[in-house]
N, CA, C and O atoms as CSV, one atom per row, in Angstrom:
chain,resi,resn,atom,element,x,y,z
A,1,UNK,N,N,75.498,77.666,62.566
A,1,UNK,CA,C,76.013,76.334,62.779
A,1,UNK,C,C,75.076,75.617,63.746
A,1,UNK,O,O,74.824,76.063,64.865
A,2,UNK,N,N,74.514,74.347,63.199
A,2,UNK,CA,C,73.606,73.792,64.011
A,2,UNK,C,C,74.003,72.446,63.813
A,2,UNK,O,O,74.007,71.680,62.850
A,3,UNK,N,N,74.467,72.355,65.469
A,3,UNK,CA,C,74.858,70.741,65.852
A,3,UNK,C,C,73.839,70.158,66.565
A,3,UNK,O,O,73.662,70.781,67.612
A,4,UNK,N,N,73.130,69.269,66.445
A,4,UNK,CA,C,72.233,68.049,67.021
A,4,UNK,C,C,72.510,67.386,67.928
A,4,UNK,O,O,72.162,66.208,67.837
A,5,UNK,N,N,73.324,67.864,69.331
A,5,UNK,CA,C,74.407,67.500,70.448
A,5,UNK,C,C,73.138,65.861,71.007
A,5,UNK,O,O,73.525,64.852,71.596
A,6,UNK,N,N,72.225,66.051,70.721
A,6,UNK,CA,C,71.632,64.484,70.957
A,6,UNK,C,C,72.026,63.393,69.941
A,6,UNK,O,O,71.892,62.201,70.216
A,7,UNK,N,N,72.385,63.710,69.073
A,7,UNK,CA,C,72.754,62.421,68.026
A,7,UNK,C,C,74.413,62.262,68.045
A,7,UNK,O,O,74.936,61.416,67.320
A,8,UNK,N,N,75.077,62.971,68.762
A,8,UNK,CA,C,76.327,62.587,69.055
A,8,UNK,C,C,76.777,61.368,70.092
A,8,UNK,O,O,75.933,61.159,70.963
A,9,UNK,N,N,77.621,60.770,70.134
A,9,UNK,CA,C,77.772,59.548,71.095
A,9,UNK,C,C,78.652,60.640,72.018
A,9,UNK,O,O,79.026,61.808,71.907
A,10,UNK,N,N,78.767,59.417,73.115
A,10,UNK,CA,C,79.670,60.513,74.118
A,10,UNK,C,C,81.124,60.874,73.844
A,10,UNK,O,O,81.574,61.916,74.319
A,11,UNK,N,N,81.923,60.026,73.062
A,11,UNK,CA,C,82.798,60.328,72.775
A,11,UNK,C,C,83.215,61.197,71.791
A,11,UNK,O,O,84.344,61.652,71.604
A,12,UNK,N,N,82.279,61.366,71.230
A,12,UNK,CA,C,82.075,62.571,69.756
A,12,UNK,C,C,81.756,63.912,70.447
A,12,UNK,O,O,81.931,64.934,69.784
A,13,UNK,N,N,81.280,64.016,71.787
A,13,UNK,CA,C,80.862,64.908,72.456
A,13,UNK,C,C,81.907,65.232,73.077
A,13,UNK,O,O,82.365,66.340,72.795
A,14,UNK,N,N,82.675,64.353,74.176
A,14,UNK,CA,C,84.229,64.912,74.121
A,14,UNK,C,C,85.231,65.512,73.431
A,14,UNK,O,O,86.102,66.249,73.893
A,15,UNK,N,N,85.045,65.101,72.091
A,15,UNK,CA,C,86.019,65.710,71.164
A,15,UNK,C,C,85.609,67.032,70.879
A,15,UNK,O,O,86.392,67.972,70.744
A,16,UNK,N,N,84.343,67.105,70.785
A,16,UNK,CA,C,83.834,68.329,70.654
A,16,UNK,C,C,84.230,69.582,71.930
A,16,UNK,O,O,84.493,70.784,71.957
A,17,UNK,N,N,84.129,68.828,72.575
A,17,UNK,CA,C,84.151,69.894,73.984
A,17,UNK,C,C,85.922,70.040,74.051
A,17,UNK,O,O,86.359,71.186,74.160
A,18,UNK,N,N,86.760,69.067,73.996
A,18,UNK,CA,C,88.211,69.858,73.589
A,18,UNK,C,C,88.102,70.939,72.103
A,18,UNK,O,O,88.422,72.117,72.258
A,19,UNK,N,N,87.812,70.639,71.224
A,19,UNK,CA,C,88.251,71.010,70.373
A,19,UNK,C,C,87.390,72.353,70.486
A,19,UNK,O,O,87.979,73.138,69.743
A,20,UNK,N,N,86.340,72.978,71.018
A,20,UNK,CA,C,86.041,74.282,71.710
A,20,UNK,C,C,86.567,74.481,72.828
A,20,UNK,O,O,86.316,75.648,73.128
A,21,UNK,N,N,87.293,73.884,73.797
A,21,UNK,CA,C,88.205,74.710,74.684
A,21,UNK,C,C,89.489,74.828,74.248
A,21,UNK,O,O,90.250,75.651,74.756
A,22,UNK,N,N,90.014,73.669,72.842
A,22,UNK,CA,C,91.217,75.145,72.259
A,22,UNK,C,C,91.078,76.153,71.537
A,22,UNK,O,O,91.912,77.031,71.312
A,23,UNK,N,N,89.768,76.036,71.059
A,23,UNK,CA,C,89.579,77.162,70.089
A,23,UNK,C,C,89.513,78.094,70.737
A,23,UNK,O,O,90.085,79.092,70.300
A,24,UNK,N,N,88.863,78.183,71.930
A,24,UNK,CA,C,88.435,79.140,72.705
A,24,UNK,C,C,90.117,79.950,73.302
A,24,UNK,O,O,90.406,81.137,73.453
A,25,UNK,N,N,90.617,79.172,73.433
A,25,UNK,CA,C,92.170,79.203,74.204
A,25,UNK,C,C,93.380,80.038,73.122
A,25,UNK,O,O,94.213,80.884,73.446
A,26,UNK,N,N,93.154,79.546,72.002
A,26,UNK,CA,C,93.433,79.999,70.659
A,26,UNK,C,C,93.409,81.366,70.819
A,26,UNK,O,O,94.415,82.016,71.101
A,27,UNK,N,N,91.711,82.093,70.563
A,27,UNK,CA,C,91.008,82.750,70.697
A,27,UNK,C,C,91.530,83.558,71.750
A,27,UNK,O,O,92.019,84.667,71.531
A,28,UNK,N,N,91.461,83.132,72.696
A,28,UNK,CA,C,92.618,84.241,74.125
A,28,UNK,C,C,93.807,84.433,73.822
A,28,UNK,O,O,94.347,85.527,73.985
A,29,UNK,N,N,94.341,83.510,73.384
A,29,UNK,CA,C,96.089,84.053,73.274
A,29,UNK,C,C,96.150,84.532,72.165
A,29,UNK,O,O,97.357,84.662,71.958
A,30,UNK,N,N,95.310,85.077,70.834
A,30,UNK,CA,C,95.388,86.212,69.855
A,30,UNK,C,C,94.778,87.393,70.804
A,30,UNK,O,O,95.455,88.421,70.798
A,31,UNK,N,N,93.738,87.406,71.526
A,31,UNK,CA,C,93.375,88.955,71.702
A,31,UNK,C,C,94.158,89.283,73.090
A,31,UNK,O,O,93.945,90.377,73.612
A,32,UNK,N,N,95.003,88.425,73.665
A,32,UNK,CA,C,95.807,88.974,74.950
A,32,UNK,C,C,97.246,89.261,73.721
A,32,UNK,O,O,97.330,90.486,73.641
A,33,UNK,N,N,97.639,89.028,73.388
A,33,UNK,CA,C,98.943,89.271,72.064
A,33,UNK,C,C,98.528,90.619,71.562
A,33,UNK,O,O,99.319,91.563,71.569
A,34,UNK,N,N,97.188,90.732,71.089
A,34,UNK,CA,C,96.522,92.217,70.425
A,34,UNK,C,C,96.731,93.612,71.431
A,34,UNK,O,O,96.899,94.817,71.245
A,35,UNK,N,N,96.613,92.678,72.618
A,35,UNK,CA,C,96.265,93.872,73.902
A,35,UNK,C,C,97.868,94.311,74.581
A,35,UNK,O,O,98.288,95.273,75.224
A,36,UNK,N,N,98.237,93.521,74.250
A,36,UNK,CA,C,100.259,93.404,74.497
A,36,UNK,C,C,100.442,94.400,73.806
A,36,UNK,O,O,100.814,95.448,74.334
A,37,UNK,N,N,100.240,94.311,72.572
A,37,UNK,CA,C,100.740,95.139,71.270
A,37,UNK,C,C,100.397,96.422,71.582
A,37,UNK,O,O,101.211,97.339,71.474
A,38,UNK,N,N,98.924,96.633,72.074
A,38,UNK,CA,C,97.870,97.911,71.750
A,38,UNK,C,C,98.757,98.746,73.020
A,38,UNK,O,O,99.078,99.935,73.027
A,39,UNK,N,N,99.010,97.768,74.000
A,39,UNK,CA,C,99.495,98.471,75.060
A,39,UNK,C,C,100.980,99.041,74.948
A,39,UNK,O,O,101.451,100.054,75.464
A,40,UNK,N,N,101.574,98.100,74.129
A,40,UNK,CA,C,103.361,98.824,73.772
A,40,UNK,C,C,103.262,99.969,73.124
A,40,UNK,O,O,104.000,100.947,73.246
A,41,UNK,N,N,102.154,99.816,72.290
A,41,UNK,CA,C,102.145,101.183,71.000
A,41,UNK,C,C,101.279,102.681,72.080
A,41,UNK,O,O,101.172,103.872,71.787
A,42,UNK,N,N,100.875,102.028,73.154
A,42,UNK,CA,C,100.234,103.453,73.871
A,42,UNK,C,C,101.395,103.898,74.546
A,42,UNK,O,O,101.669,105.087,74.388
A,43,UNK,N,N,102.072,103.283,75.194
A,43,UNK,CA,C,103.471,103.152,76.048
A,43,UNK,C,C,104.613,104.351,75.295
A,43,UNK,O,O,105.163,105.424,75.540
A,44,UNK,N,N,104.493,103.250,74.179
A,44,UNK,CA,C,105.978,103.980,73.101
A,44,UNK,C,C,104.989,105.584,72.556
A,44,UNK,O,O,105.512,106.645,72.214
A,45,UNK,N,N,104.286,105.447,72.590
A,45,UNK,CA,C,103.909,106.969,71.904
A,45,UNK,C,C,103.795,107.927,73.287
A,45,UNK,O,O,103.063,108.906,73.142
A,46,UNK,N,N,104.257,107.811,74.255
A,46,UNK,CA,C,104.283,108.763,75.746
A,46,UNK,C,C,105.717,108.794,75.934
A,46,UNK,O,O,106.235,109.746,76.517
A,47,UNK,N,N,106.515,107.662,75.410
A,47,UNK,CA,C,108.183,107.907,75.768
A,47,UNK,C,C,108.175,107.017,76.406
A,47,UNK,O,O,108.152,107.413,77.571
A,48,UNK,N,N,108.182,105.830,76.357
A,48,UNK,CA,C,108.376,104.723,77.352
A,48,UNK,C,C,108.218,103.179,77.059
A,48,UNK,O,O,107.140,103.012,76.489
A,49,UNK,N,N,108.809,102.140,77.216
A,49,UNK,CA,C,108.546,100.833,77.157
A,49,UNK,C,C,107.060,100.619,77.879
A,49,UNK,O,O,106.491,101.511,78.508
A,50,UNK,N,N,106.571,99.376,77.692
A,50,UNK,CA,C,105.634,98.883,78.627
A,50,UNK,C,C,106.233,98.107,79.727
A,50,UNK,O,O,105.664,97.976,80.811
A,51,UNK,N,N,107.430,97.570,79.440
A,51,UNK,CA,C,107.996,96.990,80.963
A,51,UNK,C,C,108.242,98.393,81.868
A,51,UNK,O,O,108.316,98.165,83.075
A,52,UNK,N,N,108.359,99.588,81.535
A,52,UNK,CA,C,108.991,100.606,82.369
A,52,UNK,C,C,107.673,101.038,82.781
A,52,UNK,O,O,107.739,101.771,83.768
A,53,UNK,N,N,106.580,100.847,82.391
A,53,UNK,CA,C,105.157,101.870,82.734
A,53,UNK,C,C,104.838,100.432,84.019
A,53,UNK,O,O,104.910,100.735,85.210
A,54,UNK,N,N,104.573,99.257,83.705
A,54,UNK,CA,C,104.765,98.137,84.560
A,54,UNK,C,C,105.382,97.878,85.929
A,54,UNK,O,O,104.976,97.296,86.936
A,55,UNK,N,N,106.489,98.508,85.615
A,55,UNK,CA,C,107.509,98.210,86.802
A,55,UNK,C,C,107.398,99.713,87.387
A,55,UNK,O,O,108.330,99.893,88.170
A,56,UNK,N,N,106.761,100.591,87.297
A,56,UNK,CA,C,106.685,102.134,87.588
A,56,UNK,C,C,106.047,101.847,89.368
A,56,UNK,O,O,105.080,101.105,89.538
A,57,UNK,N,N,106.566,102.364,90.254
A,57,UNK,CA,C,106.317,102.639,91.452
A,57,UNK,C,C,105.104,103.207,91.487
A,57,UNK,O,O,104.844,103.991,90.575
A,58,UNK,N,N,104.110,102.961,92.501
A,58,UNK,CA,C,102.746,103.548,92.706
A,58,UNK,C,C,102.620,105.371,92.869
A,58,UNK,O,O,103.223,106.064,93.688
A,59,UNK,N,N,102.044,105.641,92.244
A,59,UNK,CA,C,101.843,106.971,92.498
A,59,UNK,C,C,100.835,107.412,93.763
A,59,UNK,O,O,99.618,107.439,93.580
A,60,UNK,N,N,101.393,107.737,94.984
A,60,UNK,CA,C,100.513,108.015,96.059
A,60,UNK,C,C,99.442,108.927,95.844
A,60,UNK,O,O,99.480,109.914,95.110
A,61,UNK,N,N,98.583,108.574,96.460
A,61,UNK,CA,C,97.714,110.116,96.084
A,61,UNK,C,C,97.737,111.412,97.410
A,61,UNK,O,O,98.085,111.378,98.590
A,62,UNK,N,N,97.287,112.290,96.689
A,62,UNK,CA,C,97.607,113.388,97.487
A,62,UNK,C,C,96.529,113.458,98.938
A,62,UNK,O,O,95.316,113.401,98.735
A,63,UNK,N,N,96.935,113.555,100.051
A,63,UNK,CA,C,95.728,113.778,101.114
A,63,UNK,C,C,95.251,115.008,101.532
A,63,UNK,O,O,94.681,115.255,102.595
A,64,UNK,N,N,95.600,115.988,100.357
A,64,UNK,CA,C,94.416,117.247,100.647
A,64,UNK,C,C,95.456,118.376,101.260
A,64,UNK,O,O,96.519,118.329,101.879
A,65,UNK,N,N,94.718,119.260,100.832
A,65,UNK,CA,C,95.131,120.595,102.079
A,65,UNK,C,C,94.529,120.922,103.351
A,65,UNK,O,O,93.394,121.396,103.395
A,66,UNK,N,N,95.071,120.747,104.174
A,66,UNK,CA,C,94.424,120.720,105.770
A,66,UNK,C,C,93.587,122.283,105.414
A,66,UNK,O,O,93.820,123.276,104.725
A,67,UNK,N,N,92.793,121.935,106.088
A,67,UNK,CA,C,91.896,123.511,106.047
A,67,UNK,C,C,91.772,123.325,107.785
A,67,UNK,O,O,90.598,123.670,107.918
A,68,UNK,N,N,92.074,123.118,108.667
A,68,UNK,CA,C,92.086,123.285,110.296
A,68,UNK,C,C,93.375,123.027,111.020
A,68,UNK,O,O,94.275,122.195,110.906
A,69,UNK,N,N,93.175,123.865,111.667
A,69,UNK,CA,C,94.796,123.556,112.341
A,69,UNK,C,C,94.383,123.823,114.117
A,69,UNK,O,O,93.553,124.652,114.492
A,70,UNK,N,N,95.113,122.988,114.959
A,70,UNK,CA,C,94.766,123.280,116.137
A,70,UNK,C,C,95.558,124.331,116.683
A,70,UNK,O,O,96.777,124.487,116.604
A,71,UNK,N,N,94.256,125.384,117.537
A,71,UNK,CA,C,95.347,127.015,118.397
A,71,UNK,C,C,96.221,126.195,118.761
A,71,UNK,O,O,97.201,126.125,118.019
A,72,UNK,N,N,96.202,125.305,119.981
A,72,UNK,CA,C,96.966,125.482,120.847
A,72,UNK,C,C,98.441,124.756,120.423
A,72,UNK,O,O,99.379,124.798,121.218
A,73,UNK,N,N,98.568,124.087,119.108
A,73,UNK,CA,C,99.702,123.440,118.351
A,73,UNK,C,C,99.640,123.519,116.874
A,73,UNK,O,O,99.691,122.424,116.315
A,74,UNK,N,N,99.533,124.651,116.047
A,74,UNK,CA,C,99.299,124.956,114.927
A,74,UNK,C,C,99.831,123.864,114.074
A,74,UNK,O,O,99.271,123.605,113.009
A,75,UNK,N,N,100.814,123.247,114.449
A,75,UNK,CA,C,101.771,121.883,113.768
A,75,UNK,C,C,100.821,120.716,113.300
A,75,UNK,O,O,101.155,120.005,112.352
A,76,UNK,N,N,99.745,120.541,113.910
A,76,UNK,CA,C,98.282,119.542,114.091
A,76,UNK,C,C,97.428,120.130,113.230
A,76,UNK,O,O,97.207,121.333,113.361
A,77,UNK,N,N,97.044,119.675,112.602
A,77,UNK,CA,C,96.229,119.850,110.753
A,77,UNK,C,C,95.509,118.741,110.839
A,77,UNK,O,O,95.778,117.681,111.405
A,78,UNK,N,N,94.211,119.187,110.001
A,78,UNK,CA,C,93.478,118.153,109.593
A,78,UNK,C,C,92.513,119.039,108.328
A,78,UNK,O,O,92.145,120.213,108.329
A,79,UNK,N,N,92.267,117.798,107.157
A,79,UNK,CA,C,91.900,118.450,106.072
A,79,UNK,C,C,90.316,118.303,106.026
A,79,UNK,O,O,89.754,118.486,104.946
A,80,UNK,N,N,89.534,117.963,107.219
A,80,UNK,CA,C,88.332,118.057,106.896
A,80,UNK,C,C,87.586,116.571,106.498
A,80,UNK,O,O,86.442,116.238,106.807
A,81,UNK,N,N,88.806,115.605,105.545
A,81,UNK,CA,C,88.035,114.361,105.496
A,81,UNK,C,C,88.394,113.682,106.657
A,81,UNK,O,O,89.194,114.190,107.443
A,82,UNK,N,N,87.706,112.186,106.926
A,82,UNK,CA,C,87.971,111.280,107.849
A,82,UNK,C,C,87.405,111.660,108.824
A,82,UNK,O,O,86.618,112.598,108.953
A,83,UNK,N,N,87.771,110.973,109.516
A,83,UNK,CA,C,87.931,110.622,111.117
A,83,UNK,C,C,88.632,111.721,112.025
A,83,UNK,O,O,89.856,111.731,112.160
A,84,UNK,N,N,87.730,112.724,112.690
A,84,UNK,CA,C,88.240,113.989,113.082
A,84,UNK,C,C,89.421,113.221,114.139
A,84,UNK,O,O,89.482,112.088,114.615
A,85,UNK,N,N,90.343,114.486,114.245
A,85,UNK,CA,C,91.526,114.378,115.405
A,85,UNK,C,C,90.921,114.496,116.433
A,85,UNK,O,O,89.749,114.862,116.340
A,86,UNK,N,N,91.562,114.198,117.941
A,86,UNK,CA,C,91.143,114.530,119.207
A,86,UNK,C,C,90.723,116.017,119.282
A,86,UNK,O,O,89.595,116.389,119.606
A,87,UNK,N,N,91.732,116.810,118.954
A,87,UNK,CA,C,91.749,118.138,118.879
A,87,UNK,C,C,91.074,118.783,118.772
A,87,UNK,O,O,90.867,119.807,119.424
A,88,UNK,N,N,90.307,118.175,117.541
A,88,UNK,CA,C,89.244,118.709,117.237
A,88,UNK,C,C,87.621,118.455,117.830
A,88,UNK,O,O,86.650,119.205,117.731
A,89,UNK,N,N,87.738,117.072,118.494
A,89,UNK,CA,C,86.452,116.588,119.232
A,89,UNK,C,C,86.764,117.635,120.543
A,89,UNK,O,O,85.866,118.461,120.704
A,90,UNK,N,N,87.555,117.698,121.213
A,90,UNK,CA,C,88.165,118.716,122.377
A,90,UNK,C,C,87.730,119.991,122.127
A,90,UNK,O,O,87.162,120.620,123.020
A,91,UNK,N,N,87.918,120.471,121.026
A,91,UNK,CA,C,87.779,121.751,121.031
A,91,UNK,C,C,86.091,122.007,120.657
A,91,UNK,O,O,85.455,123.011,120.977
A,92,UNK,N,N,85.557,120.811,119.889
A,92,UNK,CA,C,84.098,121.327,119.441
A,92,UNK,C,C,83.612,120.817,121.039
A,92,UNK,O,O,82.639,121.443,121.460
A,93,UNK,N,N,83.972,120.136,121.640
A,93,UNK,CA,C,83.106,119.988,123.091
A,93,UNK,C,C,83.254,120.879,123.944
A,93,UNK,O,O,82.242,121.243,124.543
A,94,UNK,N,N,84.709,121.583,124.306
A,94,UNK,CA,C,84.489,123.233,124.538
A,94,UNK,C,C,83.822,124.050,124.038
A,94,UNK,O,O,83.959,125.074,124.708
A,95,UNK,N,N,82.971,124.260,123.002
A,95,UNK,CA,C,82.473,125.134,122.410
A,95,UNK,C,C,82.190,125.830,121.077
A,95,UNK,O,O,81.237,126.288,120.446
A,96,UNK,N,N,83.760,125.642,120.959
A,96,UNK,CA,C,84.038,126.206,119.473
A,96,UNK,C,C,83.539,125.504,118.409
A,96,UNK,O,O,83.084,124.361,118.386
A,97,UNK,N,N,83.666,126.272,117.565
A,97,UNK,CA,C,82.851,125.517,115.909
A,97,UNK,C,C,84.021,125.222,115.241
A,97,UNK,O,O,85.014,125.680,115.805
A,98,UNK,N,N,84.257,124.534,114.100
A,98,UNK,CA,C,84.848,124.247,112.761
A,98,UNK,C,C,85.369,125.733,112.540
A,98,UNK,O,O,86.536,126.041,112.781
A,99,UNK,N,N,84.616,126.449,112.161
A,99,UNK,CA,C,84.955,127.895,111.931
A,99,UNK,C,C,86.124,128.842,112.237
A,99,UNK,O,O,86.881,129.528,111.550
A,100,UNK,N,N,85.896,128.501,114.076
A,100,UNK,CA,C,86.503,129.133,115.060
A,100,UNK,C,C,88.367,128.119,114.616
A,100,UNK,O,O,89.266,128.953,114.729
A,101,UNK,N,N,88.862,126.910,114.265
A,101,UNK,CA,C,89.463,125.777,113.552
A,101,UNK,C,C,90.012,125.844,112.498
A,101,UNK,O,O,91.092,125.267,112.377
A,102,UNK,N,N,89.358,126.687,111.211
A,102,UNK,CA,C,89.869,127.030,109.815
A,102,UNK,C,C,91.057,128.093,109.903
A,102,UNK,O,O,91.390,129.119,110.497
A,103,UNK,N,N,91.499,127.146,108.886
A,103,UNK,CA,C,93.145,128.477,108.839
A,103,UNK,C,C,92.576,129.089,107.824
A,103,UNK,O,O,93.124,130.060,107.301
């Protein structure tokens, strides 16, 4: 399709430019309708609506298994990621290693 957008007047150029932003608009509200659909039929084949997978509460994620625990309060865990505990800056500035730390 080859339009000659210089031999159009401006108002022929307006019409043009709506009549590609509904097409275009058109065009979205069939493939968001497609993706509605695609998504009910993934939904219903697991056991479930798509309003119920939607409205589903966040699933937290898990923060690990502590692999250190402090002697002197075994209750005080830390799994190795992050931002070490005091406990643990305390105890590696006394001396001890990570090692000496692992449960």
């Amino acid at each position: 399709m080859d339009i000659d957008l210089d031999m159009l007047s401006h108002d022929e150029l307006k019409k043009l430019k709506s009549d590609v932003e509904r097409a275009i608009n058109t065009v979205d509200a069939r493939r968001k309708a497609e993706a509605k659909r695609a998504a009910e039929q993934a939904a219903k084949e697991f056991g479930f609506s798509l309003e119920e997978v939607l409205n589903a509460p966040p699933v937290k994620g898990s923060k690990g298994a502590p692999k250190f625990a402090n002697p002197a309060d075994p209750s005080q865990t830390w799994t190795g990621r992050g931002r070490k505990p005091n406990w643990v800056n305390e105890a590696l500035a006394a001396g001890k290693t990570l090692d000496d730390l692992a449960i």
